[in-house]
N, C-alpha and C positions, 0 to 999 in steps of 0.2 A: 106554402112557403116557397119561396122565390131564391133562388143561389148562384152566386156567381164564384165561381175559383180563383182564388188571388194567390200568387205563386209570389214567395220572394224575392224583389227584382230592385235591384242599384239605380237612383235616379243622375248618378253622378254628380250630386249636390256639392258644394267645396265647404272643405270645412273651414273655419275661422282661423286664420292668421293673426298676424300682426297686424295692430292698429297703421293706418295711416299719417302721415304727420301734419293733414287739413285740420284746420280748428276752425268748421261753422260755428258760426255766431246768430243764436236766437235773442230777436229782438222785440223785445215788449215796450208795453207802451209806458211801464216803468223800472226796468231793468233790463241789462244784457248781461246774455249769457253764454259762453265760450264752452263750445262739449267737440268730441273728437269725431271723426271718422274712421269706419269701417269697413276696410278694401274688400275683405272676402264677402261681405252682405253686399258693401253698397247701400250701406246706414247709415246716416248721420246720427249722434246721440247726446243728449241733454238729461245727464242727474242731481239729483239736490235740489230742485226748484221750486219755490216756498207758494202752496197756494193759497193760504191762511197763515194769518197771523199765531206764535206761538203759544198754543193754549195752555198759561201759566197764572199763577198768583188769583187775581180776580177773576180771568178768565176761564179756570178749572172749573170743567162740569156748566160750562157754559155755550150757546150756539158758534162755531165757528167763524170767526173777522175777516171777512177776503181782506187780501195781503195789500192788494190794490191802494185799500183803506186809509194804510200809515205804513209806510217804512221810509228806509235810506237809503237804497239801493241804487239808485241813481246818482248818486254820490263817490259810487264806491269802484266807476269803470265796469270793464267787462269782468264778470264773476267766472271765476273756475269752473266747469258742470262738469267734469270728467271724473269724479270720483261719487260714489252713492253718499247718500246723506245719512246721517244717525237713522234707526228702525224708532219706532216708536215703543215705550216701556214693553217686554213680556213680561207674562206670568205663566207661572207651569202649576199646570192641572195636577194635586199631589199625586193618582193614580199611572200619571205618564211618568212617574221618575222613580225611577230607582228603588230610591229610598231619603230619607228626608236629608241626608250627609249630602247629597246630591244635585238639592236647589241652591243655584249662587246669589249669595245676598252682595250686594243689590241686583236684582235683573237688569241684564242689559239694556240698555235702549236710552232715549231723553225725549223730553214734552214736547220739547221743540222740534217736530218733527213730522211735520201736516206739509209732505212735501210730495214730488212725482215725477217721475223720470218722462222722460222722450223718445223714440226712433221712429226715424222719418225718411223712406228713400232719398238718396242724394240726387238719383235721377228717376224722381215722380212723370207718373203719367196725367197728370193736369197740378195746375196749381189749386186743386179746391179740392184734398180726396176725402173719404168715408173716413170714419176716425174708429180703434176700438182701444176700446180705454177699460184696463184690467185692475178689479179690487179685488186683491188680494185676500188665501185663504190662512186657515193657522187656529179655526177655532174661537176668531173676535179674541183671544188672548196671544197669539203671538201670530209671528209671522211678518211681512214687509214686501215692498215695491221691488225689489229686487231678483227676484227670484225664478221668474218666469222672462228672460228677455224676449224676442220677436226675432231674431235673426232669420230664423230657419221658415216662420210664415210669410216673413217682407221679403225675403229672397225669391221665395215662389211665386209671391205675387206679382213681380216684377213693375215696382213699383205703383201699386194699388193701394195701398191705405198708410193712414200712420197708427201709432201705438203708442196708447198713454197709460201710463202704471201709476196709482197712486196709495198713498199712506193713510190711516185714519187712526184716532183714538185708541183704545186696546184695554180689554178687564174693567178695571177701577174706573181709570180715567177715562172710558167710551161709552161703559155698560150702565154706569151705578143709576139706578132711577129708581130710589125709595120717593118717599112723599115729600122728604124735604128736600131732593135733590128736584124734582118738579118742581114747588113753590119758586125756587131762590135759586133756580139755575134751569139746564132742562134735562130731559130724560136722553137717549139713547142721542147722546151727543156722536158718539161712531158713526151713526147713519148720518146724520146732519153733515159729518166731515165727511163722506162720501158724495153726498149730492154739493157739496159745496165744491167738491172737484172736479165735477161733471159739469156745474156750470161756470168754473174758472175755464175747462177746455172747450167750452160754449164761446166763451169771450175773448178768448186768445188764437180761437182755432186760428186764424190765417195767418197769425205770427209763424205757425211751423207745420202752415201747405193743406191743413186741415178744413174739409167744409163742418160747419156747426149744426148743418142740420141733418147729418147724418153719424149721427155718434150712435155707437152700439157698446152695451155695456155687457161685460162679461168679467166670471168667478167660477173659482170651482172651489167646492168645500164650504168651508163658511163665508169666501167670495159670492160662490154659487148661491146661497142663502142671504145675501146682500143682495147680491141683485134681485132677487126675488123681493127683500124688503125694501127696494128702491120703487118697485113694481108697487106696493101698497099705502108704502108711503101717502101719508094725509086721505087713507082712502081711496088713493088714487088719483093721478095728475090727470087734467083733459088734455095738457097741453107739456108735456114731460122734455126733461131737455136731454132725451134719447128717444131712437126710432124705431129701435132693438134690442132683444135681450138675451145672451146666452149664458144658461144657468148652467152650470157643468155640476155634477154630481153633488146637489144644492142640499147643503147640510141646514135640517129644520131641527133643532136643537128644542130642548123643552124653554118656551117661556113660560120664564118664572113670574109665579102669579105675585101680589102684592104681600104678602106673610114673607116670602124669600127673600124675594125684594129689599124689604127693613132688614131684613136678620143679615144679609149681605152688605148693608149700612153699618148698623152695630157692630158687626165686626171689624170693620173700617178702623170706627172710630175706638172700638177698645184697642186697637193695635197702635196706634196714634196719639192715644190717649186725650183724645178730642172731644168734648161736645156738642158739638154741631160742624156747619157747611162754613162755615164764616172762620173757626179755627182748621181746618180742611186744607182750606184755600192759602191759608199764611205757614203750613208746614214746612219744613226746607224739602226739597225732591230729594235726599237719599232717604230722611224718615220716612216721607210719604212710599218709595219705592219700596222698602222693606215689608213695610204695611202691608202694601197691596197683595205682595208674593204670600202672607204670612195668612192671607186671607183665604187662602186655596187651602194652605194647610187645616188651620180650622175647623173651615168650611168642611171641607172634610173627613175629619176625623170624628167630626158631630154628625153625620150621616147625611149631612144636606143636598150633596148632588152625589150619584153612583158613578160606575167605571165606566169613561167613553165621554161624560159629558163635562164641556169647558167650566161651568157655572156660571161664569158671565155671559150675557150675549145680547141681543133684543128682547126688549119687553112688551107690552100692552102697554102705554101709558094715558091712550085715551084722544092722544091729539095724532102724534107724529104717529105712530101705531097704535092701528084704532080698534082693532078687534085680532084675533090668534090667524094665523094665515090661511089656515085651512077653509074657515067662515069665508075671512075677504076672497078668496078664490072661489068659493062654494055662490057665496052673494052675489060675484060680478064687482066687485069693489079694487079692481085694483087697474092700473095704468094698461090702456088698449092699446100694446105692440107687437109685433110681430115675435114670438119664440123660437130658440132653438134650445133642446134642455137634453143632458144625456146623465148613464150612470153605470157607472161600471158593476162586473157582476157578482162581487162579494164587497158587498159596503161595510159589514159589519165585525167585518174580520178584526181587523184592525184595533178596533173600539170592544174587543171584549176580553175578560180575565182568562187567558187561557189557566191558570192553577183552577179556576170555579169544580166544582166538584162536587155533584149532586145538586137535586131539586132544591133541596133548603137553601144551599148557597145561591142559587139564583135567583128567588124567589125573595129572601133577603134584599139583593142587589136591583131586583125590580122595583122593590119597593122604594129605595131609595130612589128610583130613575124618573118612578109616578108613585109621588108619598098618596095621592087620592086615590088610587086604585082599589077596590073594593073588590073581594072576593070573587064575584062575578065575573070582573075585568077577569081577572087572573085564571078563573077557570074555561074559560072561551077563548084566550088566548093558548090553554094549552090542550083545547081542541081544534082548534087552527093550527096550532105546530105539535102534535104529539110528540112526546120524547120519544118514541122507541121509533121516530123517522130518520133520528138523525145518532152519527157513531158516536158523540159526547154531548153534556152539556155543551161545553166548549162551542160547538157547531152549530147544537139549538137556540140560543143565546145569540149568535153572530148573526144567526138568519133570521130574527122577528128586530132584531136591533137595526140589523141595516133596512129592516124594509120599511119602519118607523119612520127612521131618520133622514130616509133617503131615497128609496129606492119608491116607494108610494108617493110621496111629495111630489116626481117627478112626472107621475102619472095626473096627480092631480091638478099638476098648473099643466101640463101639455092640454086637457080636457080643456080646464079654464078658457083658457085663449081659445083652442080651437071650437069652443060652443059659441064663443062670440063673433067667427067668420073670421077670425086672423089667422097668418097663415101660423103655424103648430107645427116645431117637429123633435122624435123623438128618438135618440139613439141610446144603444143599450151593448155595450163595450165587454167582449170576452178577451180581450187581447191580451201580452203584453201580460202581464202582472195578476193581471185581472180584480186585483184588491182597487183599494178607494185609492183615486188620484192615477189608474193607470193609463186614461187618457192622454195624461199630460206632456209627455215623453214623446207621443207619437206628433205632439202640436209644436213642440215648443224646441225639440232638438233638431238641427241641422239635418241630420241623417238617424239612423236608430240601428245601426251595426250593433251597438252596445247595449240596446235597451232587451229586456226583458221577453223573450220569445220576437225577436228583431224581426221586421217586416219590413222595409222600405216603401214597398207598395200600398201597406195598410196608412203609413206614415202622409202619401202622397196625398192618398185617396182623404184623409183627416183634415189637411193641410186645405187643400181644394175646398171643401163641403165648408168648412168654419168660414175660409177669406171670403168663396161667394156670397156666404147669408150675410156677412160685414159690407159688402161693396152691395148688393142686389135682395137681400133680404129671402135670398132662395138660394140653398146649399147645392141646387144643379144649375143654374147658372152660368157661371162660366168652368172651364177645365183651365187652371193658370197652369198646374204639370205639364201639360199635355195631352195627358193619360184621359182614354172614358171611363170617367167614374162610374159606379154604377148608380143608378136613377132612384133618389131618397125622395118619395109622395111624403103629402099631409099625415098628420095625426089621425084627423078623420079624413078618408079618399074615398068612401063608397064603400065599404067592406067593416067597418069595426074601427078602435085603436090599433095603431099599427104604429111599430116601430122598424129603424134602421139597426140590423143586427150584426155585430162585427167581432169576428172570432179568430183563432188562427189561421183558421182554414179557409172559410167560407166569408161571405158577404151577400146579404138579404133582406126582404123584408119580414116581416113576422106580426103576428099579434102582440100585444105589448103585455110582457109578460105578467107586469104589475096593476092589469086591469083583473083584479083579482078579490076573493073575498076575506082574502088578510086582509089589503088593503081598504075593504069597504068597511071592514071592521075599525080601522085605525084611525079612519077618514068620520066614522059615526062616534068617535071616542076623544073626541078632541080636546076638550075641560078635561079629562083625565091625561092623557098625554104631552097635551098644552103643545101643539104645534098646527 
């Protein structure tokens, strides 16, 4: 093990002021758009930007219309972009709330809403930069382009890439892929809105300074798990319109096999009082919204998804996702790019009951997590995690949960790629939080005075290793801080799996923790776990 001492140290980063009163103007080749300036970055920014037409009426549950297609918008002058645009429908998972007094009917959000923001140095370092273009996490049922802006990585990079955030489908409207939503529409319409936003910033790239053949796609959570199903998609692209991919703590969620599938149909439509896709589709959007929400409840309370899991999400459908990820990774079947994938070191906190109390009560709740799990499963799993390892349920639970969900997955696509001679890299985050999402803080804030065991230098060092693998495809590359980071090798370098290790203290290489025989177990169990 390899260490280097990182002492906490002030980069003198400025924080964000008052906007300026510049109003660039991005211009496409059928609409303009007026977004503001940001003095303390040195950002230009464009929100609300439609890159699909709005998927309503006929077009619910159907592939995405680039906007290009059919609008008005060239009619209509320079468009406002200085305000975010509506999120797309959520729904809440009944396990994450409350209690049921607690879900707001109608959920917030509207259909209309297959849109993505912008920031783009005002003073780039060429007219043609790397582009990294963020799909948002939340679960595939909530969440939005908003949430993660770029300030604090476009400022370091001094002028090195732009940043595109975008929106896609959500639950109902992104996930639903029973049999009849295949036939007479398609399956996993989310993903489809996501690549259809990767190849809108393909098309547009040099409206706003961007090269098209350097786009790098990155998520974390169930972004992370997008891009990863971007990576499998049809199989696998030979010719994929990204160069790069970084998975951040890439949420592999159970897909649901074709029995849940229907029964998350049905529900649909008892709530709806529908008989088919064709009355679906002609619903007004607040019935249909209620619906959707009403369907988590349900779902729910019939046992159909356990605590921690969204129930909607990617499926199998045979075309667009063509086999569980684990297989497409295991096969060689997924898109040959360069990786960088990390995961923080309690993924599963988060995502478990803390009231759970005793064996039965988990064992219960496994069942619902993997309704096929067969005695066998169950008893090898809890010789792989003995209870009397850990101080509660609670703890036992959180640590096979996250390693399912996340923390093995990440091992297994760093292998993937790097078996095929791409470059592979693998970090494993003690920082900060250390729960799921503590990454995030250290990438995405200007400075980290505030964040959670605060580092600035950890923040640098984050900041650095993500913009070079976006500009150079190698996270040592350049130093845009200043600072010598320390030296992050391949997956495989001649010694084993290895990861970059990042703690409060320390910073190293290591063995990668999750090259392990949990994980060989999880990775041999995949029809049962379904990821």
């Amino acid at each position: 093990m390899r260490f280097i001492i990182v002492l906490t140290a002030s980069l003198g980063i400025l924080a964000r002021t008052a906007l300026g009163q510049s109003a660039p103007m991005l211009n496409l080749s059928y609409a303009k758009y007026q977004g503001f300036y940001n003095a303390s970055s040195d950002v230009n920014n464009w929100y609300g930007i439609h890159y699909a037409q709005a998927p309503v009426g006929a077009l619910r549950w159907m592939p995405p219309v680039d906007i290009e297609k059919s609008n008005n918008f060239s009619s209509m002058g320079a468009i406002n972009a200085t305000a975010f645009g509506p999120t797309c429908i959520q729904g809440t998972p009944f396990w994450s709330a409350a209690n049921a007094s607690a879900i707001v009917y109608p959920p917030t959000g509207a259909e209309d809403c297959l849109l993505l923001n912008i920031q783009a140095p005002a003073h780039p370092k060429s007219s043609s930069l790397p582009i990294l273009l963020q799909i948002h996490g939340g679960g595939y049922t909530e969440g939005n382009a908003d949430t993660s802006p770029a300030d604090g990585l476009l400022q370091q990079s001094n002028g090195s890439f732009v940043y595109v955030t975008v929106q896609y489908r959500l639950g109902v409207y992104g996930f639903l892929s029973s049999w009849e939503v295949r036939q007479n529409g398609v399956a996993n319409a989310g993903l489809l809105d996501q690549r259809a936003a990767i190849l809108w910033a393909q098309r547009n790239a040099a409206a706003f300074g961007g090269d098209p053949s350097k786009i790098t796609i990155i998520g974390g959570s169930a972004g992370g798990g997008s891009v990863m199903s971007q990576m499998i998609l049809y199989g696998g692209d030979a010719s994929p319109p990204f160069r790069g991919v970084i998975s951040q703590y890439p949420w592999w969620q159970p897909f649901k096999n074709d029995s849940t599938l229907e029964t998350q149909y049905r529900f649909l439509l008892q709530e709806t009082g529908c008989d088919g896709l064709t009355c679906l589709r002609g619903v007004d959007n607040v019935t249909l919204a209620n619906a959707s929400q009403k369907v988590y409840v349900d779902a729910y309370n019939a046992g159909q998804y356990g605590y921690g899991d969204f129930y909607f999400g990617p499926a199998v459908d045979g075309e667009i996702i063509r086999d569980l990820p684990s297989n497409e990774f295991k096969n060689g079947h997924f898109t040959k790019v360069a990786l960088l994938v990390d995961r923080d070191g309690y993924e599963g906190v988060l995502f478990s009951n803390r009231s759970m109390n005793g064996t039965d009560q988990e064992v219960t709740d496994l069942q619902h997590l993997f309704p096929y799990a067969k005695q066998s499963f169950i008893n090898r799993l809890y010789e792989l995690y003995p209870v009397d390892a850990y101080n509660s349920t609670f703890y036992h639970r959180s640590q096979w949960y996250g390693d399912f969900i996340i923390e093995c997955p990440s091992a297994y696509m760093a292998a993937a790629v790097a078996d095929q001679g791409l470059p592979s890299y693998k970090l494993i985050f003690y920082a900060g939080s250390e729960l799921h999402g503590a990454t995030s803080p250290y990438l995405y804030a200007e400075n980290n005075n505030g964040t959670q065991g605060a580092n600035n230098t950890i923040g640098a060092y984050m900041k650095d290793w993500f913009i070079s693998f976006t500009t150079h495809l190698d996270p040592n590359a350049v130093n845009y801080s200043g600072m010598q980071k320390p030296f992050w090798p391949t997956y495989y370098n001649g010694s084993g799996p290895q990861a970059m290790n990042v703690n409060y203290t320390q910073i190293g290489v290591v063995k990668d923790f999750d090259d392990s025989p949990q994980c060989d177990f999880f990775h041999g169990q995949s029809y049962v776990v379904r990821n």
